[in-house]
Biopython code that builds the backbone (N, CA, C, O; Angstrom):
import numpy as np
from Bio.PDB.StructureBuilder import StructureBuilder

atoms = [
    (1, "UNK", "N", (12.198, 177.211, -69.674)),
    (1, "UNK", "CA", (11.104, 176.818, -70.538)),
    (1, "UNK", "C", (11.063, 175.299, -70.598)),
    (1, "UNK", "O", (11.962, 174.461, -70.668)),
    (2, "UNK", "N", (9.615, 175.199, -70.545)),
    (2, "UNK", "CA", (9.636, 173.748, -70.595)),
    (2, "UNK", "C", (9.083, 173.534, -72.119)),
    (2, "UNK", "O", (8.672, 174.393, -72.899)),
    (3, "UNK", "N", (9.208, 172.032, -72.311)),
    (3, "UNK", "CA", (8.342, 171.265, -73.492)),
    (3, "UNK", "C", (7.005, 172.229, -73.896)),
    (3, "UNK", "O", (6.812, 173.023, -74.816)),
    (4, "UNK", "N", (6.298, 171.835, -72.921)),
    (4, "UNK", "CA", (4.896, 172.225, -73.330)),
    (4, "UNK", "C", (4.805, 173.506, -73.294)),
    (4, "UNK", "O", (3.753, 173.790, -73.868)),
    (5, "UNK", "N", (5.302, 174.399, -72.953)),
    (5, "UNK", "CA", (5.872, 175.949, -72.961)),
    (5, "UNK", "C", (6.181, 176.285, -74.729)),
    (5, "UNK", "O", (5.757, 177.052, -75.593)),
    (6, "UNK", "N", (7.104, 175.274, -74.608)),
    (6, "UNK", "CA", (7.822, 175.524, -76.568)),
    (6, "UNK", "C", (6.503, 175.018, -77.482)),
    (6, "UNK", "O", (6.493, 175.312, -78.677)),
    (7, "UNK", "N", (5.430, 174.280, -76.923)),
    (7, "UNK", "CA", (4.614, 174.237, -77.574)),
    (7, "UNK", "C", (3.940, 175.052, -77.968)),
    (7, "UNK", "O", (3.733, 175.421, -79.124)),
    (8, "UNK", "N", (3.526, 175.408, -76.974)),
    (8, "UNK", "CA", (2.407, 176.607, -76.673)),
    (8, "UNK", "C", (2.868, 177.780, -77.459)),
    (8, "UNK", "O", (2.028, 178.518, -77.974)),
    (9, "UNK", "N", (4.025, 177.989, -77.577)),
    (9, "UNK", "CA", (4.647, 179.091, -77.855)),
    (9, "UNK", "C", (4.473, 179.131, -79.397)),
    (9, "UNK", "O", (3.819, 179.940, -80.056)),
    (10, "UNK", "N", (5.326, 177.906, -79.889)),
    (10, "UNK", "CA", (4.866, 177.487, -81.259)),
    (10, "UNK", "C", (3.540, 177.709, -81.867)),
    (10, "UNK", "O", (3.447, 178.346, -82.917)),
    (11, "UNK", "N", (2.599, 177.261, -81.318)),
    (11, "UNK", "CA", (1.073, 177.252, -81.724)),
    (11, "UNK", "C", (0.633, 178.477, -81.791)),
    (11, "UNK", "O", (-0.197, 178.775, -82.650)),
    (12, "UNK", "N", (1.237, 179.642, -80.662)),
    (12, "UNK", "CA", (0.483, 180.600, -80.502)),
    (12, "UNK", "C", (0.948, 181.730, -81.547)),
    (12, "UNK", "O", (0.221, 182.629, -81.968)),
    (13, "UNK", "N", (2.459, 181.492, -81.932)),
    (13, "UNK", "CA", (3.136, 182.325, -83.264)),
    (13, "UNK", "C", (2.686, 181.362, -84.290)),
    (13, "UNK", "O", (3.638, 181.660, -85.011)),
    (14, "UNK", "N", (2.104, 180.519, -84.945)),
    (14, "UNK", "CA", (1.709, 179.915, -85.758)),
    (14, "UNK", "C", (0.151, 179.329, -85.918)),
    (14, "UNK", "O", (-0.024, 178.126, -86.113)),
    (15, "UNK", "N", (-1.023, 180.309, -85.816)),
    (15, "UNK", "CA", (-2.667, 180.173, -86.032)),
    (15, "UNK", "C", (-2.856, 179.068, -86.787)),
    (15, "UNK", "O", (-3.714, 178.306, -86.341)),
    (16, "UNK", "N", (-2.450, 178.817, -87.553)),
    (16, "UNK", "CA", (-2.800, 178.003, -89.055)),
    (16, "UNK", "C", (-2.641, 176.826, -88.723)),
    (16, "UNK", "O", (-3.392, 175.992, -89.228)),
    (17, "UNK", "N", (-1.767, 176.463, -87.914)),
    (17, "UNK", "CA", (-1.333, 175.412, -87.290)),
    (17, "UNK", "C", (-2.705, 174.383, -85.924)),
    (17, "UNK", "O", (-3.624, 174.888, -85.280)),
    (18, "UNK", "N", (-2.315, 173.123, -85.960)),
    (18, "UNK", "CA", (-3.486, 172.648, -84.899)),
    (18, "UNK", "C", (-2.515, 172.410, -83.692)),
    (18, "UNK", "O", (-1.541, 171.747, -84.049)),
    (19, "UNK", "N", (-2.493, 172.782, -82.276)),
    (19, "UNK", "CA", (-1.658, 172.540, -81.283)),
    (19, "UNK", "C", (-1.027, 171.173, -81.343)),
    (19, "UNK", "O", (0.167, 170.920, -81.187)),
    (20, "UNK", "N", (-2.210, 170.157, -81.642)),
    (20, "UNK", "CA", (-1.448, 168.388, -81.388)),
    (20, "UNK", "C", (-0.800, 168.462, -82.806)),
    (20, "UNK", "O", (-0.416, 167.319, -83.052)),
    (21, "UNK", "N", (-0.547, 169.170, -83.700)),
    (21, "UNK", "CA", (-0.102, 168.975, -84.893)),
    (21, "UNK", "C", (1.607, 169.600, -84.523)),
    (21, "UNK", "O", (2.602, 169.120, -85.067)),
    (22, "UNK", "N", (1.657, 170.738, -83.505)),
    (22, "UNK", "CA", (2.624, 171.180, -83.016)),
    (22, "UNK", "C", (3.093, 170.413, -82.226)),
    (22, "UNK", "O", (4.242, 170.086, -82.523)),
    (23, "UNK", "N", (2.644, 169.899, -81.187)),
    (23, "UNK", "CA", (3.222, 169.352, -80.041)),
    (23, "UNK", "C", (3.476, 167.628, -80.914)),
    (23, "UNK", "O", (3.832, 166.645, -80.265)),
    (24, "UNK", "N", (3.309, 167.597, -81.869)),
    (24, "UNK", "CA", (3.844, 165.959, -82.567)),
    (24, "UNK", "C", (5.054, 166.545, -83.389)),
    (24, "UNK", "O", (5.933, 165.695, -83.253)),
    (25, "UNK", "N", (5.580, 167.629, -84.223)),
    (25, "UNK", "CA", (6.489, 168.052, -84.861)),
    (25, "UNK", "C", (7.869, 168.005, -83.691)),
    (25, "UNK", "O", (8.946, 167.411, -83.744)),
    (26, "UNK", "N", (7.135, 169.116, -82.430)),
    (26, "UNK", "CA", (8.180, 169.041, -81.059)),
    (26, "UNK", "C", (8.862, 167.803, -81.362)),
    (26, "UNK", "O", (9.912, 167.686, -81.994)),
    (27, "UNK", "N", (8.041, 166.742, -80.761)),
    (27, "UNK", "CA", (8.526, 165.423, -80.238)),
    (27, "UNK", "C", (8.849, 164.778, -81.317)),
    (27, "UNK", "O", (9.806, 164.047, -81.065)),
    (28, "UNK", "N", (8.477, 164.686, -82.514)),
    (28, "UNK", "CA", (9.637, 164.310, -83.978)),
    (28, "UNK", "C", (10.875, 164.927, -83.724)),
    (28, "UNK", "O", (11.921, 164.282, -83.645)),
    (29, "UNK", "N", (10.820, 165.871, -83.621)),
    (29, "UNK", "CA", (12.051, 166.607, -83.655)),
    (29, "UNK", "C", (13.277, 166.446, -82.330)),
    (29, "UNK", "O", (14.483, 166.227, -82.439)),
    (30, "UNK", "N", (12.750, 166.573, -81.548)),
    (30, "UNK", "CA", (13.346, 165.777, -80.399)),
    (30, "UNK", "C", (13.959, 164.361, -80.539)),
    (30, "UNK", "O", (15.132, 164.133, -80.244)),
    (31, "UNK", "N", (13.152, 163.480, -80.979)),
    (31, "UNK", "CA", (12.851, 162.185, -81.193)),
    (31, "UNK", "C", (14.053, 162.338, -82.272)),
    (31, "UNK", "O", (14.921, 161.705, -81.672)),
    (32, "UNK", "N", (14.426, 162.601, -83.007)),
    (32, "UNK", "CA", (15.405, 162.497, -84.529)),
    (32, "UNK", "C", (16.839, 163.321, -83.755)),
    (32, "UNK", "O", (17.914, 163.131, -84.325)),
    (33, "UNK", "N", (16.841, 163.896, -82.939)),
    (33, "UNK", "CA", (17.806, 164.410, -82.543)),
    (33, "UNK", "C", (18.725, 163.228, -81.509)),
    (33, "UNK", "O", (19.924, 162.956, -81.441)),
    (34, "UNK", "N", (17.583, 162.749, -80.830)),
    (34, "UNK", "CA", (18.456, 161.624, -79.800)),
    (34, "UNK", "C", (18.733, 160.091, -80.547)),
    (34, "UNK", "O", (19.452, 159.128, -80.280)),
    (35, "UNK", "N", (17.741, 160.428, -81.642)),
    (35, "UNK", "CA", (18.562, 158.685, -82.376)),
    (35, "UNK", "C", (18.797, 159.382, -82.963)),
    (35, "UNK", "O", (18.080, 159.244, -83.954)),
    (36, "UNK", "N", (19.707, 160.576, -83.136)),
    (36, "UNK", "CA", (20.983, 160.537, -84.100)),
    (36, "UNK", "C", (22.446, 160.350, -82.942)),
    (36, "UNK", "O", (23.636, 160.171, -83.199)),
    (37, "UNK", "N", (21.957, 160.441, -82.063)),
    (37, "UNK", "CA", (23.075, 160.709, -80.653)),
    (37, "UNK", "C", (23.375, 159.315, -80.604)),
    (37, "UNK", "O", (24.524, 158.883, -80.686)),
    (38, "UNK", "N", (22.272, 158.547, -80.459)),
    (38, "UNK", "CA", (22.357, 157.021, -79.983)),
    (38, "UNK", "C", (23.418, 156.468, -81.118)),
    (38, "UNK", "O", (24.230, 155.595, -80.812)),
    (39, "UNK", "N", (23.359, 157.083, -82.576)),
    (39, "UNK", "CA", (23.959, 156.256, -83.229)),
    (39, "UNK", "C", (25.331, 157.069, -83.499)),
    (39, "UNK", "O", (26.106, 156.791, -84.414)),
    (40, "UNK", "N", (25.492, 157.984, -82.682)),
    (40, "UNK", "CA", (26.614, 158.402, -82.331)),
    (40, "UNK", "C", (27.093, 159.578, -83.646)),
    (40, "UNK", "O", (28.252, 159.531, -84.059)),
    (41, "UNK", "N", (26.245, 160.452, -84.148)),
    (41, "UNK", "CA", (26.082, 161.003, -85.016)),
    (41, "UNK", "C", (25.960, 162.456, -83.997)),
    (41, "UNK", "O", (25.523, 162.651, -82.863)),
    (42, "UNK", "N", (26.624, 163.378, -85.107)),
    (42, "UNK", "CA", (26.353, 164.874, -84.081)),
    (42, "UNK", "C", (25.514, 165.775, -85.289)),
    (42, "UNK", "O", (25.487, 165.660, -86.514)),
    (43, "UNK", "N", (24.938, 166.593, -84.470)),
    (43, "UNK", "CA", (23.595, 167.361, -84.523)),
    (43, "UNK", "C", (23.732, 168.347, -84.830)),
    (43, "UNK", "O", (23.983, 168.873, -83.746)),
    (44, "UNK", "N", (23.796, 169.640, -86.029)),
    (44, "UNK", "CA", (24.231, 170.649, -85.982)),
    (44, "UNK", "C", (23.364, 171.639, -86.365)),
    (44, "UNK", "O", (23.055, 171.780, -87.548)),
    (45, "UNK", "N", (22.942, 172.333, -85.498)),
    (45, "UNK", "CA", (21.582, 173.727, -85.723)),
    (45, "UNK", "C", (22.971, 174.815, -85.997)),
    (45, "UNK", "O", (23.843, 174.896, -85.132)),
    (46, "UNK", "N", (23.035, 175.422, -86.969)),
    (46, "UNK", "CA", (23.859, 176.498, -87.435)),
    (46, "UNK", "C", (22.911, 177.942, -86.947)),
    (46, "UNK", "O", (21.826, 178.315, -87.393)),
    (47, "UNK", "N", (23.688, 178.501, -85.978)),
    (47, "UNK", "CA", (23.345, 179.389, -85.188)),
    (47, "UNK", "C", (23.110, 179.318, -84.212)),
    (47, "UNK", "O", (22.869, 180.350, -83.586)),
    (48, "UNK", "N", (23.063, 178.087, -83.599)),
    (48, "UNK", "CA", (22.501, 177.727, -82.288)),
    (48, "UNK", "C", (23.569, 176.434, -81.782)),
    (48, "UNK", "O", (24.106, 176.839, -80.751)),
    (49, "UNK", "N", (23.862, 175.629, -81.974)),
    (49, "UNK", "CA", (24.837, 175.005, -81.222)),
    (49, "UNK", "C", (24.615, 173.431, -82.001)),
    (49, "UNK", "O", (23.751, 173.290, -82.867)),
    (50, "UNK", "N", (25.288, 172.583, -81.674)),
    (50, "UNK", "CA", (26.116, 171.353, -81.586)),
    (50, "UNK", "C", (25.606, 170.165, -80.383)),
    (50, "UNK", "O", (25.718, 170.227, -79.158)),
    (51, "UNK", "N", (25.184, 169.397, -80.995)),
    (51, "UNK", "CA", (25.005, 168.327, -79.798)),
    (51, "UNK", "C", (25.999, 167.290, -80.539)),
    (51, "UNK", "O", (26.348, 167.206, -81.717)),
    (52, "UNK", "N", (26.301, 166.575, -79.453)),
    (52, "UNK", "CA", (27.113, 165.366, -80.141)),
    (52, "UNK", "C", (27.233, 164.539, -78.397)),
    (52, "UNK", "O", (26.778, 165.032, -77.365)),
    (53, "UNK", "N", (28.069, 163.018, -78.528)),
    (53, "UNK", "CA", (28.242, 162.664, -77.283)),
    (53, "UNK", "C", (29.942, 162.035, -76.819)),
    (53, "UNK", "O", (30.648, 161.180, -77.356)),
    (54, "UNK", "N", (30.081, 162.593, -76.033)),
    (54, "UNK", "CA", (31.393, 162.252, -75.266)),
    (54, "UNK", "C", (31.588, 161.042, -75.184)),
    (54, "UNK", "O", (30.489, 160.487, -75.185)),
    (55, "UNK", "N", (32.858, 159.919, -75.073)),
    (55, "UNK", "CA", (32.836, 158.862, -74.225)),
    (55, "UNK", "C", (33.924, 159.261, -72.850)),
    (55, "UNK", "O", (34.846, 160.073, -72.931)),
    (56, "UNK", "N", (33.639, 158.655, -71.893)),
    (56, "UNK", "CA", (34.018, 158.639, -70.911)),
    (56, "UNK", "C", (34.838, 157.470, -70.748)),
    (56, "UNK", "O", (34.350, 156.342, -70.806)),
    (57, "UNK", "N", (36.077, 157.684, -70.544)),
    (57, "UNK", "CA", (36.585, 156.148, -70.293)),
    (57, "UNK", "C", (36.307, 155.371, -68.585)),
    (57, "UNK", "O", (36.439, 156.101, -67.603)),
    (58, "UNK", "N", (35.991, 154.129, -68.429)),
    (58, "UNK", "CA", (36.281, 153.924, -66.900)),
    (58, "UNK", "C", (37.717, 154.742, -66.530)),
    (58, "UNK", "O", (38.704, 155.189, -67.113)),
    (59, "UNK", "N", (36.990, 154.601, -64.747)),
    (59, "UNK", "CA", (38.289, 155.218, -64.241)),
    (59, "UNK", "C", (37.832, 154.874, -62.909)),
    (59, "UNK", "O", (36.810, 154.237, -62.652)),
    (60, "UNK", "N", (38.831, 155.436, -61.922)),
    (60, "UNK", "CA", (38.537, 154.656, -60.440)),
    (60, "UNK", "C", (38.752, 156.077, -59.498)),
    (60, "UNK", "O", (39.779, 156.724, -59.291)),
    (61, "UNK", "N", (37.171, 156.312, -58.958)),
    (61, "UNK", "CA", (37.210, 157.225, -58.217)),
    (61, "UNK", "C", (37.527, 157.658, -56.964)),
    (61, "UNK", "O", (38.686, 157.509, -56.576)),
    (62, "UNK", "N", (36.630, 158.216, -56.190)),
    (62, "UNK", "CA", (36.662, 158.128, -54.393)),
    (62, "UNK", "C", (35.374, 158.104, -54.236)),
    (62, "UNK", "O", (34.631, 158.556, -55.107)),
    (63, "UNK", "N", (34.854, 157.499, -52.945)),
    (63, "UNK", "CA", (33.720, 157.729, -52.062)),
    (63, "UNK", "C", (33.761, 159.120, -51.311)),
    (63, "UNK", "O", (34.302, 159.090, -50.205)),
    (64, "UNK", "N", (33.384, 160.049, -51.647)),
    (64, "UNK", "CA", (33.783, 161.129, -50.607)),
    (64, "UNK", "C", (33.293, 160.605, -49.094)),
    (64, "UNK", "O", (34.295, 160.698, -48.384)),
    (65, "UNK", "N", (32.517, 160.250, -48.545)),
    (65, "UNK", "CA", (32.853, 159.744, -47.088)),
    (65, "UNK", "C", (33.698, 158.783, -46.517)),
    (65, "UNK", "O", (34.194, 158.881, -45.394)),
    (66, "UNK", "N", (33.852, 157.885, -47.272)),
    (66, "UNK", "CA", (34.557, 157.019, -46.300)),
    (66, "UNK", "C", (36.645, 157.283, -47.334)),
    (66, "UNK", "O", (37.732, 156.964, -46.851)),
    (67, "UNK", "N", (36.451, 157.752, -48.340)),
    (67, "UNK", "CA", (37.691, 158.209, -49.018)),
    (67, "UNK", "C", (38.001, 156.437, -50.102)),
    (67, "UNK", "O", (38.923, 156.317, -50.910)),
    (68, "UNK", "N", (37.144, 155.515, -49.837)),
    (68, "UNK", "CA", (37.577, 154.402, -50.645)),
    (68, "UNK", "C", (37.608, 154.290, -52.234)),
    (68, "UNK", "O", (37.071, 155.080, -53.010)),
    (69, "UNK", "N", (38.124, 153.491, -52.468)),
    (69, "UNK", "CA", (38.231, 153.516, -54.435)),
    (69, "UNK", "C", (36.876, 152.910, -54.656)),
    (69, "UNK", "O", (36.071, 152.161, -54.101)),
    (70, "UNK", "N", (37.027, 153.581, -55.696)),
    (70, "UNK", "CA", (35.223, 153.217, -56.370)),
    (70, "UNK", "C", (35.759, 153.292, -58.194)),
    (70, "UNK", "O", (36.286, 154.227, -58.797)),
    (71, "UNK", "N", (35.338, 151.812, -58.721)),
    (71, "UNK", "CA", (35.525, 151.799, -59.954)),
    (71, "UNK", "C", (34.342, 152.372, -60.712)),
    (71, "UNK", "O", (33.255, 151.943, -60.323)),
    (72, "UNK", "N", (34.307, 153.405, -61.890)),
    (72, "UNK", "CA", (33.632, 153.918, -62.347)),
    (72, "UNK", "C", (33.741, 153.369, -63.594)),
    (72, "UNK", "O", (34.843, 153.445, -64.138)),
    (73, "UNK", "N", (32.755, 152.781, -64.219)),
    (73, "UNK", "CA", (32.013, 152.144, -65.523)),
    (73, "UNK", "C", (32.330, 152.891, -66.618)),
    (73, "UNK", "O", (32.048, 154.058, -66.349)),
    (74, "UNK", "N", (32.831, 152.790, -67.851)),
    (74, "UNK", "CA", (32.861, 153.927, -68.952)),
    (74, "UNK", "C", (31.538, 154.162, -69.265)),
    (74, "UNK", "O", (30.683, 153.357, -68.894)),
    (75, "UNK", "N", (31.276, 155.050, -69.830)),
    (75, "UNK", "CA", (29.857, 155.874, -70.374)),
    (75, "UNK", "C", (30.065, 156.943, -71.846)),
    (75, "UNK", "O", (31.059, 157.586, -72.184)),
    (76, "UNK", "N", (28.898, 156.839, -72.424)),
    (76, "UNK", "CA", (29.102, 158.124, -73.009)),
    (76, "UNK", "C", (28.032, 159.143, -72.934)),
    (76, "UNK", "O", (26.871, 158.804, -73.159)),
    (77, "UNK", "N", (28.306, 160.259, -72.661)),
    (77, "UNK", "CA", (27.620, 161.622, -72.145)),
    (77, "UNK", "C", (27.072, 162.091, -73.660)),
    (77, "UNK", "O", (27.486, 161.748, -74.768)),
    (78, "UNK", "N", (25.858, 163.113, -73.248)),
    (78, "UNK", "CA", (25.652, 164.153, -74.324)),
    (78, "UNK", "C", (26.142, 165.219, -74.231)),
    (78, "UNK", "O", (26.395, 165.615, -73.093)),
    (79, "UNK", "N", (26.461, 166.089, -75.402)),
    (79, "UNK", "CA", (27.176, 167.189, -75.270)),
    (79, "UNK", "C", (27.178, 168.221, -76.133)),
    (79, "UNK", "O", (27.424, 167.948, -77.307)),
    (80, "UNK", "N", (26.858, 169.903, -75.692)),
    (80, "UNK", "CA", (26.033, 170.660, -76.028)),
    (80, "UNK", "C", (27.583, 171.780, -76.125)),
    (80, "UNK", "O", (28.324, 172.123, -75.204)),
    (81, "UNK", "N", (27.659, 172.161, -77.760)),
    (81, "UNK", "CA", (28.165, 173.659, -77.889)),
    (81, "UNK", "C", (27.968, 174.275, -78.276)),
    (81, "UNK", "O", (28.553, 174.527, -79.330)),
    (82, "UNK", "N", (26.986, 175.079, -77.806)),
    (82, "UNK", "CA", (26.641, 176.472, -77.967)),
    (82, "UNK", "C", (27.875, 176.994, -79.329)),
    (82, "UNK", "O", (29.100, 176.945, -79.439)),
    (83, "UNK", "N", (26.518, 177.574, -80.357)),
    (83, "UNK", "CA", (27.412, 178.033, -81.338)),
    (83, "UNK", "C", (27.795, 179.918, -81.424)),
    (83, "UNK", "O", (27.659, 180.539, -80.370)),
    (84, "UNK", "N", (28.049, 180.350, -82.126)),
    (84, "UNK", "CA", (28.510, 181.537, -82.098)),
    (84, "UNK", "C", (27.623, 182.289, -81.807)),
    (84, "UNK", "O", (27.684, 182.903, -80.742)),
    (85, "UNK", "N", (26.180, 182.503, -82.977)),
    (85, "UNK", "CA", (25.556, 183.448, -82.671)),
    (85, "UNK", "C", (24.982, 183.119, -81.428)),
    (85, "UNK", "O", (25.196, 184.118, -80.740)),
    (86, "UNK", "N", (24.413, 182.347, -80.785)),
    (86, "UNK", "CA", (23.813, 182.037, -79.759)),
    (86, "UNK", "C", (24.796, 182.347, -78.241)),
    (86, "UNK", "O", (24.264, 182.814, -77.234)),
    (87, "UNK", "N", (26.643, 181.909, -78.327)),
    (87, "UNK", "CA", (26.802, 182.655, -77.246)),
    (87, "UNK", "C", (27.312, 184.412, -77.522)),
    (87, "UNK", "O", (27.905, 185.105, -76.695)),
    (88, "UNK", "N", (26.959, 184.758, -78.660)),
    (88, "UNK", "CA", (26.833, 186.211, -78.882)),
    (88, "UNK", "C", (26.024, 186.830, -78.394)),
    (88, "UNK", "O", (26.347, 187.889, -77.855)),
    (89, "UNK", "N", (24.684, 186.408, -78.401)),
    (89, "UNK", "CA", (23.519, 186.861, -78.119)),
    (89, "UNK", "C", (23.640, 186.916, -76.691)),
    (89, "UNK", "O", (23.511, 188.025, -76.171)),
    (90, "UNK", "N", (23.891, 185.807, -75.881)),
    (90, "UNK", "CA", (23.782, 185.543, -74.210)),
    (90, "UNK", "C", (25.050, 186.562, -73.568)),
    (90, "UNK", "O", (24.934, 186.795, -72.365)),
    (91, "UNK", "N", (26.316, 187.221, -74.315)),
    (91, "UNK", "CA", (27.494, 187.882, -73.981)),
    (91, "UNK", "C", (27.232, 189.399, -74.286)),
    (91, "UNK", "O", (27.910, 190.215, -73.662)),
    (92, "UNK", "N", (26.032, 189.979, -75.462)),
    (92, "UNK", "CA", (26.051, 190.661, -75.897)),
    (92, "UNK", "C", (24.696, 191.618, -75.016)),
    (92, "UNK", "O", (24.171, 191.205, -73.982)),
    (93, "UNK", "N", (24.379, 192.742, -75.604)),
    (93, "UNK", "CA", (23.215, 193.545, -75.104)),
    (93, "UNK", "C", (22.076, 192.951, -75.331)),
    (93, "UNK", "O", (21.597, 192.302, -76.262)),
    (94, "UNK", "N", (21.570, 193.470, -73.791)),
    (94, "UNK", "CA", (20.487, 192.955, -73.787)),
    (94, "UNK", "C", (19.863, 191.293, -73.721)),
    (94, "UNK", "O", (18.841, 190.710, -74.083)),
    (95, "UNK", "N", (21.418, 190.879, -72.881)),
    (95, "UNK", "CA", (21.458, 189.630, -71.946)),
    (95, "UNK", "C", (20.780, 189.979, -71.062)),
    (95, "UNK", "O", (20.542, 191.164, -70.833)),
    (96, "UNK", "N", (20.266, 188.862, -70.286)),
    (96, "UNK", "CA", (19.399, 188.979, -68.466)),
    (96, "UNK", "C", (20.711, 189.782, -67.601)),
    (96, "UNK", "O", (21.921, 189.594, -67.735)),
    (97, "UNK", "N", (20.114, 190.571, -66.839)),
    (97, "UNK", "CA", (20.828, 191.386, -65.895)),
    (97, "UNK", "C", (21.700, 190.315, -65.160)),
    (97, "UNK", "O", (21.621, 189.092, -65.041)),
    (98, "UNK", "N", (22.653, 191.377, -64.669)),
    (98, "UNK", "CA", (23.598, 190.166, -63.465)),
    (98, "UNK", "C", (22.705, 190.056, -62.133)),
    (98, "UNK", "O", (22.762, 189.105, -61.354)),
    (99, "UNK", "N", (21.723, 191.377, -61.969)),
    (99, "UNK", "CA", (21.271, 191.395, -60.706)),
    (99, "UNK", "C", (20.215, 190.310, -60.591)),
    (99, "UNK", "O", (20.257, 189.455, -59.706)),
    (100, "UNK", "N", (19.074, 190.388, -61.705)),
    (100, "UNK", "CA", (18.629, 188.866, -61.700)),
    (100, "UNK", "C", (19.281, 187.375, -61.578)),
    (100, "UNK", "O", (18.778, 186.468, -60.915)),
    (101, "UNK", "N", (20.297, 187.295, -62.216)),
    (101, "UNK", "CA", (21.235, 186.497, -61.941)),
    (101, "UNK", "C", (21.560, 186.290, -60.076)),
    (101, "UNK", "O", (21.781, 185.140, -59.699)),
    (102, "UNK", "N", (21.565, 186.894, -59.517)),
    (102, "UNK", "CA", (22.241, 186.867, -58.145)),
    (102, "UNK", "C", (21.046, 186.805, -56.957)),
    (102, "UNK", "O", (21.266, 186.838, -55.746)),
    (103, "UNK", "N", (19.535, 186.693, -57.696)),
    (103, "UNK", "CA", (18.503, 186.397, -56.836)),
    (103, "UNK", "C", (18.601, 185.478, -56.220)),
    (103, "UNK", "O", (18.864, 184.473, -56.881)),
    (104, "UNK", "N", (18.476, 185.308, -54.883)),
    (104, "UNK", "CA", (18.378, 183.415, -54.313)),
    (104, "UNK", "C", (17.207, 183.112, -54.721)),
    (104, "UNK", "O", (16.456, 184.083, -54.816)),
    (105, "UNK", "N", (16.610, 181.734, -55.104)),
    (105, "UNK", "CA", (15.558, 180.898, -55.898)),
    (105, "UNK", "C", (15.406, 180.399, -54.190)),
    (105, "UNK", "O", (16.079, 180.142, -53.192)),
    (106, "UNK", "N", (13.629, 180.504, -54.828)),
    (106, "UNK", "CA", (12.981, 180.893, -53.856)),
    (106, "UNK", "C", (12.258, 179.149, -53.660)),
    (106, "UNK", "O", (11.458, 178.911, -52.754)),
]
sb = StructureBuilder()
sb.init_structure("model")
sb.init_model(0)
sb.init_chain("A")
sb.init_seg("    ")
for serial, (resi, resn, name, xyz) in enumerate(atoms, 1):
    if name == "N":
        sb.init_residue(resn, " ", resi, " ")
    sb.init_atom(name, np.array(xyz, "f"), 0.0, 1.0, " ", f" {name:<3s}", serial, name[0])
structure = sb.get_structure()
């Protein structure tokens, strides 16, 4: 699912509502989630998961072709944990089949 998918979706379970009135709540909401990240603050939807962000310390890697050292920059990552009910739901009945799962993407 994309953005404009969750819009659409929104608008279409909610009549009363005006689509650009939906698709501006989306992107508030989005928008308040990543400057809380930036300021290094974690995110917590109870039932659904955890964002927060990693730091990465430098470290000194490889080039996989030529095998040379490559210094790697520290960073900090975003980072997503899935909370209970949510990996209940994906472990439990009436998850997507394994056989869909094992389609080659076309």
């Amino acid at each position: 699912m994309i953005k404009s998918e969750l819009v659409q979706k929104l608008a279409d379970e909610n009549p009363n509502l005006f689509h650009r009135d939906v698709e501006r709540i989306v992107s508030i909401v989005f928008q308040e989630i990543s400057d809380a990240l930036a300021r290094g603050d974690r995110v917590e939807l109870r039932g659904f998961g955890a964002f927060s962000v990693k730091h990465r310390p430098a470290r000194v890697g490889r080039n996989p072709r030529s095998g040379e050292a490559v210094h790697i920059e520290e960073k900090w990552s975003p980072f997503f944990k899935a909370g209970k009910e949510l990996r209940d739901r994906l472990n439990g009945e009436g998850r997507f089949s394994t056989a869909a799962q094992q389609q080659p993407a076309e």
